[in-house]
C-alpha positions in Angstrom: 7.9 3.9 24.1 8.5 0.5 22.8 11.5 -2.0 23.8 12.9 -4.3 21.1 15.4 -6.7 22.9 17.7 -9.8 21.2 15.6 -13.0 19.6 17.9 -16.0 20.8 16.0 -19.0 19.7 14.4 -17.6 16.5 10.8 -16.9 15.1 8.3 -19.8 14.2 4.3 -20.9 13.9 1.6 -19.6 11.4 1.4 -15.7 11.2 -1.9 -14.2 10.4 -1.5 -10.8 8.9 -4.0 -7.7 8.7 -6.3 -7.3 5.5 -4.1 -5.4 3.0 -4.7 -1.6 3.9 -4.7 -0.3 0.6 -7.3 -2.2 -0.6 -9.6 -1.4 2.9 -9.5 2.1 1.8 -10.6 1.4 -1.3 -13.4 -1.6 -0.1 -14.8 1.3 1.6 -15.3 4.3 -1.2 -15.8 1.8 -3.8 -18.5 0.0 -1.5 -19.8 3.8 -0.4 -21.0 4.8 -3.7 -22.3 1.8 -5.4 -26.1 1.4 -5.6 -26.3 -1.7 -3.2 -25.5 -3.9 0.1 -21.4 -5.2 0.2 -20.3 -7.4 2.5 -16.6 -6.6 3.0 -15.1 -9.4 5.6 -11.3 -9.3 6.4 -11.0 -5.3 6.6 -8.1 -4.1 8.5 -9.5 -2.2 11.7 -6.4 0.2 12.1 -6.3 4.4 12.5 -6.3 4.9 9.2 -8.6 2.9 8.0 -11.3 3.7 10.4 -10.8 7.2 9.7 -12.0 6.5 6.0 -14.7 4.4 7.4 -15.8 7.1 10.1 -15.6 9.7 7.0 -18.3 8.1 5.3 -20.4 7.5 7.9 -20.3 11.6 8.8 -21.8 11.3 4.9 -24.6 9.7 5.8 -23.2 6.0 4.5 -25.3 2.9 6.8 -22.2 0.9 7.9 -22.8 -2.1 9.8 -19.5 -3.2 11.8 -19.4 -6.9 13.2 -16.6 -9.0 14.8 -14.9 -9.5 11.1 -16.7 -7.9 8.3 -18.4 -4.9 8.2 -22.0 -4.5 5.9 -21.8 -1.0 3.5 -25.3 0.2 2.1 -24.5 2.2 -0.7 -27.2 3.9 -2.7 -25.5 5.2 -5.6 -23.1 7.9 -7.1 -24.5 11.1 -6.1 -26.0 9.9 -2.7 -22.9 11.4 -0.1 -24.4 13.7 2.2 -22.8 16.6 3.3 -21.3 16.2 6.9 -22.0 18.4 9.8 -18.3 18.5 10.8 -14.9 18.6 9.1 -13.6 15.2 8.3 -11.1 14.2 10.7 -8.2 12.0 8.6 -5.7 11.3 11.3 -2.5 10.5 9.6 -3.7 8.6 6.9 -2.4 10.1 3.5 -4.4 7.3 1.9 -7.6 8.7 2.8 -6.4 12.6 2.2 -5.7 12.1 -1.0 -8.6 9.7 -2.4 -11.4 11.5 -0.5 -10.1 15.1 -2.4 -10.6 13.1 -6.1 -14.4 11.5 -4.7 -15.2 14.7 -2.9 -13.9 16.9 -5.9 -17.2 15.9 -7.6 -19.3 16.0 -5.1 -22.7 18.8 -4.7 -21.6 20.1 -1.6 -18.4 21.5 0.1 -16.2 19.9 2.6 -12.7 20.3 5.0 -10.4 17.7 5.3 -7.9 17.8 8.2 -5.2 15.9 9.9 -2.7 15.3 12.6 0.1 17.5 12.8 2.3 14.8 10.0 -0.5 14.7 7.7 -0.8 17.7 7.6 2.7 18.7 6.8 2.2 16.4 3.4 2.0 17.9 -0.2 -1.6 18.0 -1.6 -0.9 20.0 -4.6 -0.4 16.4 -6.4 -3.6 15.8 -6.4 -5.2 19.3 -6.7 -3.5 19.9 -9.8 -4.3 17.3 -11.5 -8.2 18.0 -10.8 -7.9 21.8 -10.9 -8.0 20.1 -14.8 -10.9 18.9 -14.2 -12.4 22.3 -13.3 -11.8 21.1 -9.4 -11.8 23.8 -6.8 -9.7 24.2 -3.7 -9.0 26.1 -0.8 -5.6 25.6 1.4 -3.2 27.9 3.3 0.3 26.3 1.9 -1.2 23.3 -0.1 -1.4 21.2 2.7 -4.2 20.3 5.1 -6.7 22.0 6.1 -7.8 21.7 2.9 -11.3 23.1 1.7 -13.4 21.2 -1.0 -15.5 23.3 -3.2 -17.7 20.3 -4.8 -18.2 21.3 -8.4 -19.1 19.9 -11.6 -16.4 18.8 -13.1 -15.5 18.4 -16.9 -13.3 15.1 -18.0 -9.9 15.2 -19.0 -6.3 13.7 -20.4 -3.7 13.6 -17.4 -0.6 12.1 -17.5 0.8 11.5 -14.6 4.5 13.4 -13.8 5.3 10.5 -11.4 4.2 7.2 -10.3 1.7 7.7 -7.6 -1.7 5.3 -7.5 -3.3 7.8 -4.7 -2.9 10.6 -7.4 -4.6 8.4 -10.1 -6.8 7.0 -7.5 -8.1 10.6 -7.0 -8.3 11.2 -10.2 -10.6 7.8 -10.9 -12.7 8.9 -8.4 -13.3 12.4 -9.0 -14.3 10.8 -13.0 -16.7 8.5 -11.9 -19.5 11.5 -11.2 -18.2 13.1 -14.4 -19.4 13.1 -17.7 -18.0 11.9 -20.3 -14.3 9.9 -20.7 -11.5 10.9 -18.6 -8.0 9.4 -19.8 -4.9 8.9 -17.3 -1.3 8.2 -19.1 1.1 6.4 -16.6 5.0 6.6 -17.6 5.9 4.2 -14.8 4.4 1.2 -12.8 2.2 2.4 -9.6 -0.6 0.2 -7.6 -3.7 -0.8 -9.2 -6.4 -2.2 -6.7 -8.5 1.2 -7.9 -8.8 -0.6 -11.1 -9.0 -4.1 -10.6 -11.8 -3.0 -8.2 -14.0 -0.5 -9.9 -13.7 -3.1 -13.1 -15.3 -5.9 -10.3 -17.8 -3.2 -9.2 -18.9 -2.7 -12.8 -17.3 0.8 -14.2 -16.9 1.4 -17.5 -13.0 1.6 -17.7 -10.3 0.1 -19.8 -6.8 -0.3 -18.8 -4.5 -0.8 -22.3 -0.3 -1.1 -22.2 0.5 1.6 -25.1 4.6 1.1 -25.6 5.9 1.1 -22.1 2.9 3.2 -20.7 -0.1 2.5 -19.0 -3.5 4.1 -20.4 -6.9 3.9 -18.3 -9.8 5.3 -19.7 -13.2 5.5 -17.6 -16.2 6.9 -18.3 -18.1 8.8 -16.0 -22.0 8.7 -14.4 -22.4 5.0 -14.4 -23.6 3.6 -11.6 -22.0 0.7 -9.3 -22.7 -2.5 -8.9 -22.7 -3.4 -5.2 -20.1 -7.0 -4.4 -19.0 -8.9 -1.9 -15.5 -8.1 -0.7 -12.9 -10.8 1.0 -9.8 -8.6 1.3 -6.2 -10.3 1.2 -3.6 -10.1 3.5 -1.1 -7.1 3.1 2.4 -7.9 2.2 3.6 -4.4 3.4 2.8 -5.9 6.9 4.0 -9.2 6.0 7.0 -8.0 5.5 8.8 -7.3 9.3 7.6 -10.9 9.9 9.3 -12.2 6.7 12.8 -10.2 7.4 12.5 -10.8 10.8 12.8 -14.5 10.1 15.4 -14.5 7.5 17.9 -12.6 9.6 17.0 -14.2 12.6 19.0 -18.5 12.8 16.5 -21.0 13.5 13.3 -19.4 12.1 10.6 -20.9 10.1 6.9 -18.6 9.6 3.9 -19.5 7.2 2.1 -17.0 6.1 -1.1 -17.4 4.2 -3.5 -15.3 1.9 -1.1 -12.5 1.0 -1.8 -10.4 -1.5 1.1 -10.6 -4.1 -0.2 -8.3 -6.9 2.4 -7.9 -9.4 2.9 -4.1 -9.1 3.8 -4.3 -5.7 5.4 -7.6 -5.2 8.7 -5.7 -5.2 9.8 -7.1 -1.4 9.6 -10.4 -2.4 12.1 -10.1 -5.7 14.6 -8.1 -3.6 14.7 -10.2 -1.3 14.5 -13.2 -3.8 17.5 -11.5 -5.4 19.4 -11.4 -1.8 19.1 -15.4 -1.5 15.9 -15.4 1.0 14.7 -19.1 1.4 11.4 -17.9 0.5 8.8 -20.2 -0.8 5.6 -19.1 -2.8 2.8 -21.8 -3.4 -0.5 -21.9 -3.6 -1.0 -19.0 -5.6 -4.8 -18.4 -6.8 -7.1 -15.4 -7.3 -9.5 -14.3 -4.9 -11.4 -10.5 -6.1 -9.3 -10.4 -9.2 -6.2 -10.1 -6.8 -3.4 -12.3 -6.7 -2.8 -14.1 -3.5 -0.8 -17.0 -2.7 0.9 -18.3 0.8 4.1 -17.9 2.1 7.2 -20.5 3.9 10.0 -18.3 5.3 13.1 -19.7 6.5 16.2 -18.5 8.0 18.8 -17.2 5.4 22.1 -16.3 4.9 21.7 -12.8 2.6 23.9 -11.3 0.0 23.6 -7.3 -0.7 22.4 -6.0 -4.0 21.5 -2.9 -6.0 18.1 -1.9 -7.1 17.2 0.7 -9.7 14.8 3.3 -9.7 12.1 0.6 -11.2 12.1 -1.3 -8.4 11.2 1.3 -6.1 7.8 2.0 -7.8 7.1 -1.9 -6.9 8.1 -1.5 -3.2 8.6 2.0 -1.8 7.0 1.6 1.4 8.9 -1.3 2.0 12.6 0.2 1.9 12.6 0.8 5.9 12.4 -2.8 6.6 14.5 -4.0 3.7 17.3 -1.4 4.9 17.3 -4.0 7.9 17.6 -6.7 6.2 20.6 -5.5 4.4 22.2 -4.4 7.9 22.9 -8.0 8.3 23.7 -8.9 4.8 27.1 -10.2 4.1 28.1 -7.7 1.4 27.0 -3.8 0.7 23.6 -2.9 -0.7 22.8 0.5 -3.1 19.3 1.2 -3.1 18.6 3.6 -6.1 15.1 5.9 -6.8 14.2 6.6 -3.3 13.1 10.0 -3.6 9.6 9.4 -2.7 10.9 8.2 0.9 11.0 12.0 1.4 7.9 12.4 1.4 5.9 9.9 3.2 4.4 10.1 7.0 8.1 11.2 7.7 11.4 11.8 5.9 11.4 8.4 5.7 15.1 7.9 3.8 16.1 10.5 6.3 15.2 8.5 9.0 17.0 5.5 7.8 20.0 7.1 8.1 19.7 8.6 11.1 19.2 5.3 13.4 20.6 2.9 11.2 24.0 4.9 12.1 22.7 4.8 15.6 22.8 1.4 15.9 26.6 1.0 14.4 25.6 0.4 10.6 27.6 2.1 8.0 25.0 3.9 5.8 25.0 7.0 3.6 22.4 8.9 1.5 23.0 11.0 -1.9 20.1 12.3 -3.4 18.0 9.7 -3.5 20.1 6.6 -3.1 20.7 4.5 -0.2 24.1 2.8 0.8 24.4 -0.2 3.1 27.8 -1.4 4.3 27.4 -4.4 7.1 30.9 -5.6 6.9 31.7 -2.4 9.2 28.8 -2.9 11.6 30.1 -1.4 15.1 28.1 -1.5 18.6 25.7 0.9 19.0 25.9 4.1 19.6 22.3 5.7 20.3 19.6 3.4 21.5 17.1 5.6 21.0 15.3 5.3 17.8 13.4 8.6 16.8 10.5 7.6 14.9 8.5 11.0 13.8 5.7 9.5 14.5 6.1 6.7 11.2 4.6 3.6 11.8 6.7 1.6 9.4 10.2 3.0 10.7 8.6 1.9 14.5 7.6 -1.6 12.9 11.6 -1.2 11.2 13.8 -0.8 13.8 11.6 -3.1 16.3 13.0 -5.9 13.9 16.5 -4.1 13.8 16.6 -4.4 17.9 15.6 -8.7 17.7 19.6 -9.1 16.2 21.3 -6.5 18.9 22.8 -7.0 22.3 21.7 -3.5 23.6 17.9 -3.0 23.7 16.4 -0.3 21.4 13.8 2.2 22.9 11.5 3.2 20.3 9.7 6.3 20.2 5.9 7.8 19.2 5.5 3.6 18.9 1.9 4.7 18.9 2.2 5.5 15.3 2.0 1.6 14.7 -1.8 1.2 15.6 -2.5 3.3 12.3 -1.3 0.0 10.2 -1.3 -2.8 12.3 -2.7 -2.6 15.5 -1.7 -6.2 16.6 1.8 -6.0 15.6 3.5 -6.5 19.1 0.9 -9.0 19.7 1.6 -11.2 16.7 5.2 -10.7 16.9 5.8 -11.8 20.5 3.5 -14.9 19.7 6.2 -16.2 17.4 8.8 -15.7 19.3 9.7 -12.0 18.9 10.6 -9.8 21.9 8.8 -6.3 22.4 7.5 -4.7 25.3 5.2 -1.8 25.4 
């Protein structure tokens, strides 16, 4: 149980902020399979990510893990061993869903499992795709457990039914042991760290705009190139510290080496579009990622609408923006949320649910989001029930810093699979949480 209470004086000082999980994951496989030694320094140490790490190691992967970087040997493509045990992926989706592509390909079988959310989440968007391929599967409702059959797999033309970079990841993965030239079609805008990294790490793909669509072709059975790794900061993380100061009087933060990459930089035009005092300088290139630093500033913010597009730029960011529209001055309309429904919780669901608990007029249709403030009343259920979702936890932790009555979160466990130092960090600026 975690206790968010009232901020009086504001947040201030220099925030540092986890590696960017996404690209941990992906530091990891990438790193796994190349023929070589990678330093990777800056890698977020959270559930979720260790999970991936410890899955590799139970592969027979030599993983060296110091104070901050950890040392990968990698010796090639087709050089996984097959573990003695199940692999064990906690709650990470992440890791479910790239490990099925890699492991798709692979010359021996495997199990994945999970905690009791994971493995409530869909996998058949990610089987189907390589049941193309000539992938074989084995699951009791398309969920975890879920048994890997490695195979031979043939390449194929994909085009993806919605915007989902763990489905492409998988895909991308599963292709790199296959011969010959797998093609992926993208209708709409998703995460591309798999790309940008496997081009540093020396595969032979191509990434073309055809019209409005993405196309990425990659050719399978070439070896890695092993490469140092200094991961960003994630923005997804940056992002409670970066609300938390805008709706918060008297707040300054800096945050540095965030990773801004353009197709998921979605937080920061929102709240750009709200009339955040937010500041974006120093922006460079570090990995073929863009990174720049932040100046947040206490603001006074205006509602808006987003459509569907933005959504693809941002979706794992609509629990804390839902907060930062609580305390706008005028109604927000979020539009396109549909994949909320299906992330570590009901995620749009659980919006709802304790944004109404704490007096804010919301409803939900379909998959849109409505945000009244002007009608904010006192609150009427302190209790904020989490399922276990890490970013709601992180959420409503902000949510309780502008309230007179202190919030009680629950399962705030669930935040140690993203950011382990969160209450840490956040009290050390000014915040108010206790465990």
């Amino acid at each position: 149980m975690l206790i968010s209470s009232k901020i009086h004086d504001g947040i201030s000082g220099n925030i540092n902020i986890p590696g960017d999980k996404s690209i941990s994951h992906r530091s990891i496989i990438i790193s796994s399979i190349s023929n070589g030694s990678c330093e990777v320094s800056n890698l977020l140490f959270s559930e979720d990510v260790i999970h991936t790490l410890n899955a590799f190691v139970s592969m027979g992967v030599k993983i060296e893990q110091f104070k901050d970087k950890i040392i990968i040997e990698g010796r090639g493509l087709n050089s996984l061993q097959k573990p003695l045990h199940n692999i064990y992926l906690g709650n990470s989706g992440t890791s479910a869903r790239l490990l099925t592509g890699l492991l798709a390909s692979q010359n021996f079988n495997t199990v994945l499992t999970g905690d009791k959310s994971l493995s409530k989440r869909p996998m058949k968007r990610i089987t189907d795709p390589l049941k193309t391929m000539g992938g074989k599967f084995e699951s009791q409702n398309n969920t975890l457990p879920l048994k890997i059959y490695g195979n031979k797999l043939n390449a194929t033309e994909y085009e993806l039914p919605i915007p989902s970079a763990q489905v492409k990841s998988g895909i991308l993965f599963a292709a790199l042991n296959t011969k010959g030239k797998t093609k992926i079609l993208e209708n709409n805008i998703s995460r591309d760290h798999t790309e940008i990294m496997l081009k540093s790490f020396g595969a032979n793909i191509e990434c073309t705009k055809i019209n409005d669509k993405s196309q990425i072709i990659i050719s399978g059975e070439s070896e890695l190139f092993p490469k140092d790794i200094s991961i960003p900061s994630d923005l997804s993380s940056a992002a409670f510290f970066i609300i938390a100061a805008l709706i918060n009087k008297n707040s300054s933060i800096k945050l540095e080496n965030i990773n801004i990459n353009p197709t998921r930089d979605g937080i920061l035009r929102s709240l750009k579009l709200m009339g955040a005092s937010i500041n974006v300088y120093n922006k460079r290139t570090v990995n073929d990622e863009v990174v720049a630093d932040l100046k947040v500033q206490s603001s006074k913010l205006r509602g808006c609408e987003l459509d569907e597009k933005m959504s693809r730029l941002m979706i794992d960011e609509y629990p804390i923006l839902s907060i930062a529209a609580s305390f706008a001055e005028t109604p927000s309309l979020f539009k396109g949320l549909k994949e909320l429904k299906f992330k570590e919780s009901n995620r749009l669901e659980l919006i709802r649910i304790n944004l109404d608990r704490c007096g804010v007029e919301c409803s939900v249709s379909e998959d849109q989001l409505f945000i009244n403030p002007k009608n904010r009343s006192a609150v009427k259920n302190n209790l904020i029930q989490t399922n276990f979702d890490h970013r709601i936890a992180m959420s409503f932790a902000v949510m309780g810093s502008k309230l007179d009555t202190n919030l009680k979160i629950t399962d705030s466990d669930s935040i140690k699979t993203s950011f382990p130092n969160f209450i840490e960090n956040y009290n050390q600026v000014g915040g108010n949480l206790i465990e």
